[in-house]
C-alpha positions in Angstrom: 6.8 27.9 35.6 6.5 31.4 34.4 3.1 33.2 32.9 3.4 35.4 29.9 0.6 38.0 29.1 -0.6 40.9 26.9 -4.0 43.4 27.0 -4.5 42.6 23.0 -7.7 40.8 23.0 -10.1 39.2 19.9 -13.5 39.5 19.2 -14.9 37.3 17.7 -18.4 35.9 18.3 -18.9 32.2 19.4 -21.3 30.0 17.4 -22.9 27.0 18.0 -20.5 24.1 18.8 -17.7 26.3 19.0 -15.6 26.0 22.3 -15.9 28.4 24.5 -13.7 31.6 23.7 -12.1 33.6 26.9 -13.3 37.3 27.2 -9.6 38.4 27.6 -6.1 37.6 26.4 -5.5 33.4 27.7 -2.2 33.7 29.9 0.7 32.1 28.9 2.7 28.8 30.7 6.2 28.0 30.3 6.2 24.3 31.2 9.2 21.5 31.0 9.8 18.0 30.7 12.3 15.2 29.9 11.9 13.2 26.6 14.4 10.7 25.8 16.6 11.8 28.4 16.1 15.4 26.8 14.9 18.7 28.3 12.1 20.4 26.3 10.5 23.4 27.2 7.2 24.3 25.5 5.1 27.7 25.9 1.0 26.9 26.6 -2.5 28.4 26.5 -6.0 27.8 26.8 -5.7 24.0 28.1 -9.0 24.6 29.5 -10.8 26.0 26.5 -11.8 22.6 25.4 -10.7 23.5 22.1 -8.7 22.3 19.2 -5.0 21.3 19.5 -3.0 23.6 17.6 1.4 23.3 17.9 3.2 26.6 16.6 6.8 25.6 15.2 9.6 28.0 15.1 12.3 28.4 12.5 16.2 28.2 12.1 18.2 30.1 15.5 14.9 31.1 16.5 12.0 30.1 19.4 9.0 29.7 20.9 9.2 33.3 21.7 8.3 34.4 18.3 4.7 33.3 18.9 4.8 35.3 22.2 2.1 37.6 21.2 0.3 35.0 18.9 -0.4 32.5 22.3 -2.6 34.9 23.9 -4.9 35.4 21.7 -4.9 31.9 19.7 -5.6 30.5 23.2 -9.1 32.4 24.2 -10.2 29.5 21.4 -8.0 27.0 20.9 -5.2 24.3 23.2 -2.0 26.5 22.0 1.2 24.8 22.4 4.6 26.1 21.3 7.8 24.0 22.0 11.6 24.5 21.5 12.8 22.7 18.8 15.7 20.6 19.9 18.9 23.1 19.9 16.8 26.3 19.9 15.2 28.2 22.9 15.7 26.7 26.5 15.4 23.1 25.2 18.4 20.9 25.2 21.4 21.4 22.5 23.0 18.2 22.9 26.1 18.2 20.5 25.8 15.0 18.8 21.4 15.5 18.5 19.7 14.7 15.3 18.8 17.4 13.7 16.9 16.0 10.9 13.2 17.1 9.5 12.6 13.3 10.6 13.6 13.7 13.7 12.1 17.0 14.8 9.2 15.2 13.7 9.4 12.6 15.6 10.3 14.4 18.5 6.7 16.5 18.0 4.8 13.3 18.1 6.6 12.1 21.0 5.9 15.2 22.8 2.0 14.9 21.9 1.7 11.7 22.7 3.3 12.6 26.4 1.1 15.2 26.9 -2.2 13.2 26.1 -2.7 15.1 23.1 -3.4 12.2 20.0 -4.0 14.5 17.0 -3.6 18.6 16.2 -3.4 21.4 13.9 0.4 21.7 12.8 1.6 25.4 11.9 5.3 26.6 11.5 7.1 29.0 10.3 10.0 29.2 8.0 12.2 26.2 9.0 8.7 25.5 11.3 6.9 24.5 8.1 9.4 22.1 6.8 9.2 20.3 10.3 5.4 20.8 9.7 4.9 18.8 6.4 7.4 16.2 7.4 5.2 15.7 10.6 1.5 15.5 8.2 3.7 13.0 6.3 5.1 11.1 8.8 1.9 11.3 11.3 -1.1 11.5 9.2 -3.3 10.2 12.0 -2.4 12.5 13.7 -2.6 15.8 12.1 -5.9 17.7 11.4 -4.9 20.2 9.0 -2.3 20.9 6.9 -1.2 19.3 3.7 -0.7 15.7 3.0 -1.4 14.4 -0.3 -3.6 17.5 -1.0 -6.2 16.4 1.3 -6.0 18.1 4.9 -7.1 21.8 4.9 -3.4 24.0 4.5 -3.5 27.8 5.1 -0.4 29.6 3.6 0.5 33.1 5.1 3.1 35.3 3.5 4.2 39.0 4.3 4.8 41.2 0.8 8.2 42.1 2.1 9.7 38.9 2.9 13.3 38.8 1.5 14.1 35.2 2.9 11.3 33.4 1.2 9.7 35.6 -1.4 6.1 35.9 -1.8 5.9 34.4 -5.1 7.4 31.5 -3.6 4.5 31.4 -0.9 2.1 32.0 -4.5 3.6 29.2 -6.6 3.0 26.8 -3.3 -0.5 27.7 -3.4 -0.9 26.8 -6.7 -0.1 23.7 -6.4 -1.8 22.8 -3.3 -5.9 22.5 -4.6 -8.3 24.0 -1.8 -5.5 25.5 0.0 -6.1 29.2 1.3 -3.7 31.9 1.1 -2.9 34.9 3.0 -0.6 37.9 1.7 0.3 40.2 4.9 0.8 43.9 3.3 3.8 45.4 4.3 5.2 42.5 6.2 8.6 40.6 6.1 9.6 37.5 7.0 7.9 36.9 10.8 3.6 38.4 9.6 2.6 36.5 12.9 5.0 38.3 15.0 4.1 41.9 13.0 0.8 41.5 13.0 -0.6 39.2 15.5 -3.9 39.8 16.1 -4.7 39.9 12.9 -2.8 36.0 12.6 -4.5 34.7 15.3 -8.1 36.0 14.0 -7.3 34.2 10.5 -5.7 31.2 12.1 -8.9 30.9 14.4 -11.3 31.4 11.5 -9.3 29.1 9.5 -9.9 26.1 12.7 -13.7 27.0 13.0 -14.3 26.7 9.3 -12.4 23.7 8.2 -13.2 20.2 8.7 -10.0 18.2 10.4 -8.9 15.3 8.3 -9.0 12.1 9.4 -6.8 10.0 8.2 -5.5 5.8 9.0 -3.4 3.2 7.5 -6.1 2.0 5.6 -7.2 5.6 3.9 -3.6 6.0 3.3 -2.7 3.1 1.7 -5.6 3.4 -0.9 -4.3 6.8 -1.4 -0.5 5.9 -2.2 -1.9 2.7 -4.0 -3.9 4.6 -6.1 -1.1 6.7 -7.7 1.2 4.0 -7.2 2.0 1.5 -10.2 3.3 -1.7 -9.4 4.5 -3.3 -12.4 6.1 -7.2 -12.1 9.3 -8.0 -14.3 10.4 -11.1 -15.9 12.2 -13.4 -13.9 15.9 -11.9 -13.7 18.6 -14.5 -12.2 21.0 -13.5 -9.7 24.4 -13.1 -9.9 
């Protein structure tokens, strides 16, 4: 395992019922392990903070290393975890992998579920959010916040320079998304956490601290589907 560190600290005062938040940047752990026969390499911080789960998701050709300076600070309050999406990073690239939303989601929950870890807060970026949603849709039990049927807590960041998915795009999404909360980085292209990361990690902790985490079950989501849902039943129509 290798340990990844950086002097950049936050401070932030702790509050009542809030987990304990490290007086220094949370080192960093590179850790490893087989999943379907798979290697998958995740970055790690502040497993002993007793905090809230939170997985950082990557985009297209990139990796965990683009939350390299995010971990540190994110983990002086919360249980960081940053994996290598199938194909990207030092995880495995097997040629005939499925490379499917579905399947990186399903790979995430997999990996949670390894690790002891039943429900978390779910934030990617770029290609990273895609995986994101498809995981709160696929795995509402076991995400806390994002969005899902407008009803778990999202947070939208977006740099004013980004010329791969331009801010109005990032505005329009926010506008349809009631209660979400959104973020314009000034000056800032297409990778805000990486340009500015303490101030990311200060709004994604505040962001934790001051939203509930949904709970959600096959019971609360079938009333939801069934309630927007309209089943209709046709005359008798004979087979061919």
């Amino acid at each position: 395992m290798s340990t990844i560190s950086t002097p950049d600290s936050l401070r932030l005062s702790r509050r009542p019922g809030v987990p304990r938040l490290r007086a220094s940047a949370a080192p960093v752990t590179r850790r490893e392990l087989l999943l379907h026969g798979q290697r998958v390499t995740f970055l790690e911080a502040g497993a002993d903070t007793d905090g809230p789960v939170v997985v950082l998701l990557h985009g297209l050709a990139s990796s965990s290393q683009t939350w390299s300076s995010v971990l540190p600070l994110l983990g002086r309050h919360a249980h960081v975890i940053a994996p290598d999406l199938l194909g990207h990073g030092q995880s495995a690239k097997p040629p005939s992998g499925d490379y499917s939303l579905g399947a990186y989601a399903a790979g995430l929950r997999d990996l949670l579920v390894t690790l002891g870890l039943d429900r978390a807060t779910i934030a990617g970026h770029s290609f990273g959010g895609g995986v994101a949603m498809q995981f709160a849709y696929q795995f509402p039990e076991m995400t806390e916040r994002f969005y899902l049927l407008a009803e778990v807590p999202a947070l939208l960041v977006g740099g004013s320079r980004d010329s791969i998915i331009p801010i109005e795009h990032t505005m329009a999404a926010h506008d349809l998304l009631p209660g979400s909360s959104l973020q314009i980085f000034e000056g800032a292209g297409h990778f805000p956490h990486a340009e500015q990361p303490t101030r990311f990690a200060q709004l994604l902790t505040r962001f934790l601290t001051n939203t509930t985490a949904a709970r959600s079950d096959l019971q609360s989501l079938r009333r939801r589907l069934q309630s927007s849902a309209s089943l209709q039943s046709s005359a008798d129509v004979p087979l061919a």
